[in-house]
C-alpha positions as a printed Julia matrix, in Angstrom:
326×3 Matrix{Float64}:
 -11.04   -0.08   -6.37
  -8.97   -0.39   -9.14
  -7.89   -4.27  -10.7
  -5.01   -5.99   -8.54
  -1.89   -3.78  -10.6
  -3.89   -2.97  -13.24
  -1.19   -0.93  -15.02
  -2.43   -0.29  -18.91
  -0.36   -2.21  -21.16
   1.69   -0.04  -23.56
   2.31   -1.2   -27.07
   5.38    0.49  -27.0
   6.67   -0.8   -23.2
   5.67   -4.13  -23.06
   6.85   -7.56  -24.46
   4.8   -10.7   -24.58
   6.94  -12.81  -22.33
   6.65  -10.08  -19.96
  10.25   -9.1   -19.69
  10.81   -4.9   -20.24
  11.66   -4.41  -24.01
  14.54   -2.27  -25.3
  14.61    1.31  -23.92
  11.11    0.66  -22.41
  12.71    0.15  -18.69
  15.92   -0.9   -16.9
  16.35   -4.7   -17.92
  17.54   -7.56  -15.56
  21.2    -6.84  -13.93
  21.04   -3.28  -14.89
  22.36   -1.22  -11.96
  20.08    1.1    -9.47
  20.92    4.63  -11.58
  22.54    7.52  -10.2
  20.23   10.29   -9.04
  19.18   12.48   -6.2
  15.93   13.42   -5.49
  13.41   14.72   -2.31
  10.74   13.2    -0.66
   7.45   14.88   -0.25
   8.92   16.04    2.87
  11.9    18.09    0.94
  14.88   15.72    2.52
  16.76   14.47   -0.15
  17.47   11.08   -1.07
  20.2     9.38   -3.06
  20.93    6.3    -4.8
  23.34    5.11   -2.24
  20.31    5.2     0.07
  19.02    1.83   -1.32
  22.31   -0.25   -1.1
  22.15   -3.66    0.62
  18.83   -3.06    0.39
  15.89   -5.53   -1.4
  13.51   -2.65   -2.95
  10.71   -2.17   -5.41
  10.09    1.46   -6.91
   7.47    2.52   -9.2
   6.91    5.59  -11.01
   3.63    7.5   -11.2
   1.31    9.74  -12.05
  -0.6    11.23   -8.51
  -3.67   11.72  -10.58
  -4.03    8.84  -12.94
  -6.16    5.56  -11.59
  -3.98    2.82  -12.76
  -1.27    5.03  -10.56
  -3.3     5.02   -7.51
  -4.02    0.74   -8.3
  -0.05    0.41   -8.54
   0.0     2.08   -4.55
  -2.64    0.22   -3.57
  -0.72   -3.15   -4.74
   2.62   -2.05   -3.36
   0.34   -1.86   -0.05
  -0.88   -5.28   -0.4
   2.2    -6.82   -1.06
   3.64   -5.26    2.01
   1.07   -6.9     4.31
   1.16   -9.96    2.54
   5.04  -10.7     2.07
   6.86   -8.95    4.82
   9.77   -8.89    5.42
  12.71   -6.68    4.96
  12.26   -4.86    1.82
  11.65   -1.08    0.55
   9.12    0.44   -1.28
   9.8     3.49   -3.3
   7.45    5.32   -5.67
   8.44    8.49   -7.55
   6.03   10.83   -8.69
   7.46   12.2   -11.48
   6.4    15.79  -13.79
   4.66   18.71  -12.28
   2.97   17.71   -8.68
   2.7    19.62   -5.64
   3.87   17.7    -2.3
   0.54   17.63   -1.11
  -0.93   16.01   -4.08
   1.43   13.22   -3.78
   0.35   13.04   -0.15
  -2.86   12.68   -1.07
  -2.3     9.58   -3.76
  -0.57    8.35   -1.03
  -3.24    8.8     1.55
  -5.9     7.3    -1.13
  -3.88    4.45   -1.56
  -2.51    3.27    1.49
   1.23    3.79    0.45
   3.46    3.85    3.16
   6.71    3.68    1.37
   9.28    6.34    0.41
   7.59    8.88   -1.79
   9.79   11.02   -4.1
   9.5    13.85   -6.71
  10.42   14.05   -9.68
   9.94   17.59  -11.03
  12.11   17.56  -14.27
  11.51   14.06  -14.68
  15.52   13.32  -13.91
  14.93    9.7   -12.46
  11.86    9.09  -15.26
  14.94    9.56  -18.19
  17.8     7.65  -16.3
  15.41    4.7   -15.34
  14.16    4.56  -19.31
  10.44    5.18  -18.2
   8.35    5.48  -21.41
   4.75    5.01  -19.4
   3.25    5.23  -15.9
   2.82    2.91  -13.99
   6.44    0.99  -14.6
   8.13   -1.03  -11.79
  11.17   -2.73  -10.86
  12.46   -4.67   -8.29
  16.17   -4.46   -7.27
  17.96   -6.96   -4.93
  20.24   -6.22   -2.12
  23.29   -5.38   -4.84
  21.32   -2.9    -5.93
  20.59   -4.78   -9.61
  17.27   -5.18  -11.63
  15.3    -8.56  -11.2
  12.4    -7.73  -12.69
  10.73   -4.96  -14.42
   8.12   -4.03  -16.13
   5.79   -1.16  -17.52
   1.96   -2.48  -17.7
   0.7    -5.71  -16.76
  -2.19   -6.94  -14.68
  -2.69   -9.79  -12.2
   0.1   -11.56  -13.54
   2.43   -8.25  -12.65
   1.61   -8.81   -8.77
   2.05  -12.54   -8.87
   5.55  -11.85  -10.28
   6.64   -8.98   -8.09
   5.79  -11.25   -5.36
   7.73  -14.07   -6.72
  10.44  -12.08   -6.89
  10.67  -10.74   -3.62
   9.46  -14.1    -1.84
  12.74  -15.86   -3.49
  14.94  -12.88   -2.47
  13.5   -13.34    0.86
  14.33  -16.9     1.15
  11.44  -18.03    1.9
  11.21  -21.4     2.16
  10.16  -24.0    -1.0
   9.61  -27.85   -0.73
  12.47  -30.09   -1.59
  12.5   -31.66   -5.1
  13.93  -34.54   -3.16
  10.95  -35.13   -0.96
   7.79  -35.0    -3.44
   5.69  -35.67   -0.46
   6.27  -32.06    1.05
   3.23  -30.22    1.5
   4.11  -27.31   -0.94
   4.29  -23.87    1.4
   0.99  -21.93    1.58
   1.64  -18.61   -1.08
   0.94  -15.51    1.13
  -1.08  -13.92   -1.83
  -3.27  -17.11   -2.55
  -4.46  -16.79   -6.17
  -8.51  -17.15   -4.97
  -8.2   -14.25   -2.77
  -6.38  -12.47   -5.54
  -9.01  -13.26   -8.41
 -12.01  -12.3    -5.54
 -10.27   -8.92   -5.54
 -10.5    -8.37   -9.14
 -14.04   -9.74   -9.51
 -14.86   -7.48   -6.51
 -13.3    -4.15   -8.15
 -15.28   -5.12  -11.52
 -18.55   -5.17   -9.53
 -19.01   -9.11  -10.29
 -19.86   -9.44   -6.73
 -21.31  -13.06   -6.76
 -18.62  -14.25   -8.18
 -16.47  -12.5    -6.08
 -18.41  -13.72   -2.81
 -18.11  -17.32   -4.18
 -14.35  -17.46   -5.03
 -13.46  -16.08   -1.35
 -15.48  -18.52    0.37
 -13.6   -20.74   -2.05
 -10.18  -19.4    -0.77
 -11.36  -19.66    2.5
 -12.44  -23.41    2.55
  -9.01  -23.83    1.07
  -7.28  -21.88    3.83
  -9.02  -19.51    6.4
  -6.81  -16.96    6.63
  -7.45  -13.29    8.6
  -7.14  -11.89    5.1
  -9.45  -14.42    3.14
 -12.23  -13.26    5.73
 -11.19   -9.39    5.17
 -12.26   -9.82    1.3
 -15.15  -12.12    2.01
 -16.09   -9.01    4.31
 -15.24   -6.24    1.78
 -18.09   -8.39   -0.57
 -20.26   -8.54    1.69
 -20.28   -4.85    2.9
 -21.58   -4.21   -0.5
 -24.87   -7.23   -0.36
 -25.44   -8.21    2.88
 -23.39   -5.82    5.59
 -25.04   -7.81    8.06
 -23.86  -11.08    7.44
 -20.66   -8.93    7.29
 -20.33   -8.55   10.93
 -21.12  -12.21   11.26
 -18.08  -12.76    9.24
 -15.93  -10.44   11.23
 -17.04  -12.17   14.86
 -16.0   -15.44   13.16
 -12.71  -14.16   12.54
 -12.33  -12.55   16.1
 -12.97  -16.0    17.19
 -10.52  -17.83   14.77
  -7.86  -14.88   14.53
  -8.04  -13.3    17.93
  -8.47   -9.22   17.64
  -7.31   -7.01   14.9
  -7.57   -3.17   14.62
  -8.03   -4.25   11.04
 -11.33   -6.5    12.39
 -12.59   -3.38   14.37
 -12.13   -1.28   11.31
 -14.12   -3.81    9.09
 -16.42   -4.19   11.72
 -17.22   -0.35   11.79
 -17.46    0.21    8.34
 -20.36   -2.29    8.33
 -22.39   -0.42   11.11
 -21.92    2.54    8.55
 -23.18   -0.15    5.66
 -26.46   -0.39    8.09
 -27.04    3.03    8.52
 -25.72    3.12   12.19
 -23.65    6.36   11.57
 -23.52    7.04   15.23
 -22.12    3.44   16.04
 -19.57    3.71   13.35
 -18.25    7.2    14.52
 -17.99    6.12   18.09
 -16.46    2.54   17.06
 -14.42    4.38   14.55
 -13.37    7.19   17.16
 -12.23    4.49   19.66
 -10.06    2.57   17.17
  -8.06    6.14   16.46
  -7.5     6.42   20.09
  -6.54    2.74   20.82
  -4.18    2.17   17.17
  -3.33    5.7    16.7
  -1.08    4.76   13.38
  -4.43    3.13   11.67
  -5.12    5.76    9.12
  -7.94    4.04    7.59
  -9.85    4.84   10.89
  -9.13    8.22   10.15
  -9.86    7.78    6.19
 -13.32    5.85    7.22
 -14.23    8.69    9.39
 -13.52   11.6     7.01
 -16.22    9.25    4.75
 -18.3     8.81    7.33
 -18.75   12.66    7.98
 -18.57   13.63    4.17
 -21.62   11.64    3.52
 -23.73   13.08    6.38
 -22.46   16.61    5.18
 -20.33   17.43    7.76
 -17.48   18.68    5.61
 -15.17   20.79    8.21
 -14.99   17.29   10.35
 -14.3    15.17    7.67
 -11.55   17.77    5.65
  -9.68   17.3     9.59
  -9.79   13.32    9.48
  -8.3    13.42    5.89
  -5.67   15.66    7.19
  -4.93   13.49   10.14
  -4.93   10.24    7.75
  -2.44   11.91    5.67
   0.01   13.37    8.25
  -0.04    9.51    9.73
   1.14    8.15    6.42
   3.53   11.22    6.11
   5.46   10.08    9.6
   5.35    6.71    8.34
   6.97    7.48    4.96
   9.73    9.47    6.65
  10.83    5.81    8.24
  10.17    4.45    5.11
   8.35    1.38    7.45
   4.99    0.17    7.3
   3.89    0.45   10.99
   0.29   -0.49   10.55
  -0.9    -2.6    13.55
């Protein structure tokens, strides 16, 4: 996995305070531009579409890695800020539907996914490089963009939203307020990026850290996704911990299936894995896991049909433009 947004930073697109330079990217207060578009789907989509509404859109490349990290974040921030807010990403240049499906289905994106054939939104948003981002609040204006980044990119996206949410703050007037827990606690963020740079003691060490600090359902998921790759065992100690702290997750069953696979108990995983399709039937990743599963045991017909179901699942879900994931 790629670095949490780790979007290349462009000389040309990117100013050291962070804010988008000149013709680099829509600036703060700009207005959400005119254009029309289609989803993968061919239904088209306009402008107007996003009014009232809190939104983030990115533009990307379907075949480029820091692309596919930019999904992945716009994932992760959906699970971990919630809420009432859109997620748009717009594929822009030559790409076949099912190619964007694909990045999608890679990635986890579950958001509104547009193309861009003549690269019509790229010019009237002042896109230079992909990955760029912006956020736009409910009156349709620019908060914050950007082109490139890195951690610092998710941590302000978040921000952003998490104030446009209204979520709550501590009072400057009562200094003795426990500040409010951040739903993307910094620990679990660095263990991420430690784990996707293969520094996995350090990774293992920073999300016990984050754990200690707060046990969250989350902290244990990336404590798990280290320990898949050292000790899968001690991985499904993990996950029965969290079952007992947590209570049961499709997301826990998922985990705990992908360490059976870890442990060479193929047959366990599939069944485990088949069960969890039947029983969350909008869990994709069961399907993702199992195309995996079969791939690596050379089974390719099998696993070409669990790609296809993991992709029409994200397809439905895009066409809502909701994250449904159980």
């Amino acid at each position: 996995m790629a670095p949490i947004l780790a979007l290349v930073l462009s000389a040309a697109a990117v100013a050291e305070r962070g804010e988008a330079e000149r013709g680099s990217l829509l600036g703060p207060g700009s207005p959400f531009p005119a254009v029309e578009l289609r989803t993968v789907d061919g239904k088209p989509f306009a402008s107007r579409e996003v009014a009232g509404q809190l939104c983030v859109i990115v533009f990307v490349r379907h075949d480029q890695p820091d692309s596919l990290a930019a999904l992945r974040d716009l994932k992760r921030l959906r699970s971990e800020i919630g809420g009432a807010w859109r997620a748009i990403a717009v594929a822009s240049g030559r790409v076949s539907p099912e190619e964007a499906r694909k990045a999608a289905a890679a990635t986890g994106f579950t958001g509104t996914l547009l193309l861009d054939p003549d690269r019509a939104a790229y010019s009237s948003f002042g896109v230079v490089a992909v990955p760029s981002l912006a956020v736009f609040d409910a009156g349709s204006k620019v908060i914050y963009s950007r082109a490139g980044g890195g951690k610092e990119i998710f941590a302000a996206v978040a921000e952003r939203l998490a104030k446009a949410l209204g979520h709550p703050s501590p009072s400057p007037a009562d200094p003795g307020a426990a500040p409010r827990p951040l739903r993307s606690a910094p620990k679990l963020e660095i263990a991420r990026t430690l784990l996707e740079r293969g520094e996995l003691e350090r990774a293992e060490a920073t999300a016990r850290a984050a754990l200690e600090a707060e046990d969250t359902l989350e902290g244990n998921l990336v404590l798990v996704e280290v320990l898949l790759r050292v000790r899968p065992a001690q991985a499904l100690e993990v996950l029965e911990g969290a079952r007992r702290k947590h209570g049961a997750s499709p997301r826990l069953d998922l985990a705990a299936a992908r360490s059976l696979a870890a442990l060479g108990k193929a047959s366990e995983a599939e069944a485990a894995l088949r069960e969890l399709a039947v029983r969350a039937p909008g869990l994709w990743e069961a399907h993702l896991t199992l195309g995996e599963l079969h791939e690596k045991t050379g089974r390719l017909d099998l696993a070409v049909k669990e790609y296809r179901k993991a992709i029409e699942i994200l397809a439905r879900r895009e066409l809502g433009g909701v994250d449904r994931r159980p």
